[in-house]
N, C-alpha and C positions, 0 to 999 in steps of 0.2 A: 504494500500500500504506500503510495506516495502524500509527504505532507505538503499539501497546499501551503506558499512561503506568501505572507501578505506585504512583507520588510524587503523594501529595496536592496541592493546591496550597498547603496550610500549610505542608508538608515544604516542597516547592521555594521559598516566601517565607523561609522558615530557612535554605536553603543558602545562597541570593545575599546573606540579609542577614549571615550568620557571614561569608561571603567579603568583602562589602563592610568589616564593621569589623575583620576580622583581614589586611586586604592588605597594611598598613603596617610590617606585621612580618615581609615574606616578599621577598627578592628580588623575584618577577616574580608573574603572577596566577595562572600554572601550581603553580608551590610551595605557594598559598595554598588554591589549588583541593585539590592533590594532601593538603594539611594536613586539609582539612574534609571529603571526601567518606567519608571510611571513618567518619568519626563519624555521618554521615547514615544510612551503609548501601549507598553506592552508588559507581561507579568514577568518576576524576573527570573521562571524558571526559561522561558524564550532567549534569555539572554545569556546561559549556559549549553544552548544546543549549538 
């Protein structure tokens, strides 16, 4: 079964790059995920696939 992707691949180069430079300010990489995905639009398990 394939997943239907509704995240551009510009959107998804914006999440991991806001995750990469905002990690430093989050305990773990789940806080930093859970910090960025609702600015994206998306839930932050979306943003670990």
């Amino acid at each position: 079964m394939n997943k239907s992707n509704k995240f551009s691949p510009e959107v998804r180069e914006r999440a991991v790059r806001m995750v990469q430079e905002h990690r430093g300010e989050y305990p773990s990489l789940w806080a930093a995920v859970e910090s960025i995905a609702p600015k994206i639009g998306c839930v932050p398990q979306t943003l670990l696939e």
